[in-house]
N, C-alpha and C positions, 0 to 999 in steps of 0.2 A: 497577807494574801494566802489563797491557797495553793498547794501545785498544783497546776492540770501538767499532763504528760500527752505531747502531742504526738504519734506515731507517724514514724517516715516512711515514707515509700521508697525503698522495699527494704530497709535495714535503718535501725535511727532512730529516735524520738527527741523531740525539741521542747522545754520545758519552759513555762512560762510560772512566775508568781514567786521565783527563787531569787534571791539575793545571795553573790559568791563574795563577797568581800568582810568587813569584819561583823556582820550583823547574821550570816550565815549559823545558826543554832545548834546543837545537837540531831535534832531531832531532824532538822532540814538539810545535814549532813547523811543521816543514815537515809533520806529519801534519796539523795542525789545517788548514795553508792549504791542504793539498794536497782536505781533505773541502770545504772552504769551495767551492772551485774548483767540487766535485765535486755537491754540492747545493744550492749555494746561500744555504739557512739552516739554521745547526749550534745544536740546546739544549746547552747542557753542564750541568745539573745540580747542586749543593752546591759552587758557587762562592763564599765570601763576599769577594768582592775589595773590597779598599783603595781610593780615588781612586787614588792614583798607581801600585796595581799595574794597575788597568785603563788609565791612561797608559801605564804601562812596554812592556802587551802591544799596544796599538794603535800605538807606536811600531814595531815590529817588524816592522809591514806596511805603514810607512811614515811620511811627516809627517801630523800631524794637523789638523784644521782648526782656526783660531781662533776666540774667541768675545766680543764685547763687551757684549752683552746677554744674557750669561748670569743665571739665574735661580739667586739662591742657591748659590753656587759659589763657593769660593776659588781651583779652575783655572778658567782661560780657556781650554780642551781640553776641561772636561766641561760638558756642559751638565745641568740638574737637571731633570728633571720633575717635578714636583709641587704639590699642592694645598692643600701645609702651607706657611701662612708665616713671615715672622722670628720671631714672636711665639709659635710651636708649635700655633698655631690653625688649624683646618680650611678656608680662603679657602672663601667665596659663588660660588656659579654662573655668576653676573654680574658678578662680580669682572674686573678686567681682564686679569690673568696668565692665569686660567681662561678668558677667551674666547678668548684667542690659542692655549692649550692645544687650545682644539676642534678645528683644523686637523688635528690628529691623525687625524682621526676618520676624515679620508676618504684614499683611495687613493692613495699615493705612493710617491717616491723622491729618500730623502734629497740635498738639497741641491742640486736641478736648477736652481735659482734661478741657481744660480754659474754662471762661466766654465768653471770645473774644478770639476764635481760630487763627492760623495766617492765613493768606493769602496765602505771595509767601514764597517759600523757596528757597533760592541758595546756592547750593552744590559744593565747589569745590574740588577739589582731587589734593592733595599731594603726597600720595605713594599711589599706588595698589599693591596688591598680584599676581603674576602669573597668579595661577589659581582661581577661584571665586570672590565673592566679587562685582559682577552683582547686578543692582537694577531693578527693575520691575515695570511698568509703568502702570493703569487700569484707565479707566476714566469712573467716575461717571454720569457724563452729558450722553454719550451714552449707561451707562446702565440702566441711568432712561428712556432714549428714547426706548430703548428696550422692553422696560416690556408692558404687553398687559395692556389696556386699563381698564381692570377689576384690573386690580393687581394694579394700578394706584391710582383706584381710592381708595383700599381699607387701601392704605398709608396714605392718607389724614389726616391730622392733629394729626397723631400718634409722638411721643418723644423718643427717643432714649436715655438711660443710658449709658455717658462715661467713665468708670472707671479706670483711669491710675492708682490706686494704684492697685485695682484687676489685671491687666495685669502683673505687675513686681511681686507678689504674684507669679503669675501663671512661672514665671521662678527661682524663687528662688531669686532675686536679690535686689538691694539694687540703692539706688542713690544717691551719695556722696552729703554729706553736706545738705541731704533733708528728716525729714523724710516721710516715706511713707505713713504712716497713716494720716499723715498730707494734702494729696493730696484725696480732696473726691470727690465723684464723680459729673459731671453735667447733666442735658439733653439740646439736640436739636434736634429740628426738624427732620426727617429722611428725608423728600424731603424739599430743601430750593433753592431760591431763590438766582442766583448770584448777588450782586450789582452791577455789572460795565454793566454785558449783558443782565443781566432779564433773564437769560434761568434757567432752571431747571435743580436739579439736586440729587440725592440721595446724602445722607450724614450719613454716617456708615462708622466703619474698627471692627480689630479685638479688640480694645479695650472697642466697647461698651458692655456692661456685661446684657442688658436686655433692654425692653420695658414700658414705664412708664403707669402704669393703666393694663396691662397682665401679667399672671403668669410670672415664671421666665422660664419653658420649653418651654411655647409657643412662648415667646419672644426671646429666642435665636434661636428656630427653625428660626424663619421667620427672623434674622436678620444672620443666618449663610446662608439660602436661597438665602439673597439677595449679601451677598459678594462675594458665590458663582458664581451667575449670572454676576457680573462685574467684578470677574475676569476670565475668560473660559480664555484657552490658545488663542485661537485667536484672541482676544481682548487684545492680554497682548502685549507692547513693552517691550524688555529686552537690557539696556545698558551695555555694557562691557564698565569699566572703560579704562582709559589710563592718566597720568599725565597730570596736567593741563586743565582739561575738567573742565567745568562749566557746571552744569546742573538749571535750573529754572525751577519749576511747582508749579501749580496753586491748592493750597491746596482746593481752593470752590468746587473743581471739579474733582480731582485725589486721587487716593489712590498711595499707594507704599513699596514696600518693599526690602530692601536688602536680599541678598541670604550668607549661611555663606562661612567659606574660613579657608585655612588651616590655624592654630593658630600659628604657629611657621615664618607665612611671616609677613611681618610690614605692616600697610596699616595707614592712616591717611587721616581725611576728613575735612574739616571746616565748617559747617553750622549756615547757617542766616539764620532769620525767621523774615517774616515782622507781625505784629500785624494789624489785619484783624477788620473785625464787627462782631458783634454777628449774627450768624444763623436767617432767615427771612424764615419762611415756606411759602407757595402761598395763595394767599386771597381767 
């Protein structure tokens, strides 16, 4: 088959004719990286990938991240989402795996916590809920292109504080087999530099806790400001899951957030994460 590349409204493209599991080619590799590059975040549709074929294809963009608190998972590559536990029963709200789950909810980019944040992430989806359970899509790259000139320039060589333990604080929650206090925080760059395109791009979520060298008001003023500005509703794509979807986005570039969903449906997710470079601000 061939690819068609279907463009989202207003950030996104959903690719039809691709096969991600072992019969995925060379050639049908460098289209998929080449659309990733190219939007950001790709749906691919009636994908029912294997654990280790969504390993096999995440290795292909590189090393992956590991994981020691992974939830329900015989790789230490995928981590599991979800709300079903060992026991095939629907976990409480209040449950502890479920509060740390909430983190989700709000505005991010995978793995900022790290030295070496990831890159790509691919998401595939096992069970969905009915209703909710939608992720949300913002891209950084056009919100940095957005910003007037002056605003632009006054980001220049400022650092951003990313504090995963402060965010999971902030829900109450816990993260198995890790402790939290043990996750401190890093900075980077708030506008950095893509490696692969040279474009530019803000680099913030809701987990940065302040600005390195400014108070701590002024700093989250001007970093809730800018989340603000890249996420406006109209800038935002929002996917409805459906079994078997595969989603890819390009963490250099995109932010994202799941929306919650009734606790009593099962939902189940798999996610890879490829291990990325460290944040490059612009010379």
């Amino acid at each position: 088959m061939t690819l068609e590349i279907e463009a989202l409204d207003p950030i996104g493209a959903r690719l039809h004719g691709l096969e991600l599991g072992a019969g995925l080619d060379d050639a049908g590799f460098e289209q998929l990286h080449a659309a990733l590059l190219e939007h950001g975040v790709l749906v691919v549709p009636g994908q029912p990938l294997a654990m280790p074929e969504q390993v096999a294809l995440g290795r292909r963009f590189g090393e992956l991240e590991g994981y020691e608190f992974t939830l329900a998972s015989p790789n230490r590559n995928v981590i599991v989402i979800t709300n079903v536990g060992p026991d095939g029963k629907v976990m409480p709200r209040d449950s502890t795996a479920m509060r740390a789950i909430e983190i989700n909810e709000r505005w991010h980019t995978d793995s900022s916590f790290r030295e070496v944040p990831a890159s790509v992430s691919i998401f595939a989806a096992q069970r969905v809920p009915e209703v909710g359970g939608d992720t949300f899509y913002a891209s950084l790259r056009k919100g940095w292109l957005s910003l007037p000139e002056e605003k632009q320039a006054e980001l220049h060589g400022l650092r951003a504080v990313h504090d995963y333990a402060e965010a999971y604080r902030r829900t109450g929650g816990e993260i198995p087999g890790m402790e939290v206090q043990d996750l401190t925080g890093v900075t980077h760059p708030i506008v950095r530099v893509h490696p692969e395109t040279g474009e530019r791009a803000l680099y913030l979520s809701s987990h940065t806790s302040g600005v390195e060298g400014m108070d701590a008001e002024a700093g989250r003023a001007l970093l809730d400001g800018l989340l603000a500005w890249c996420t406006r509703e109209p800038a935002v794509y929002r996917h409805r899951w459906a079994v078997d979807d595969v989603l890819l986005w390009d963490n250099r570039c995109m932010l994202h957030r799941a929306e919650g969903f009734d606790e009593t449906h099962p939902r189940r997710m798999h996610h890879v994460r490829v291990a990325g470079t460290g944040p490059v601000q612009p010379g």
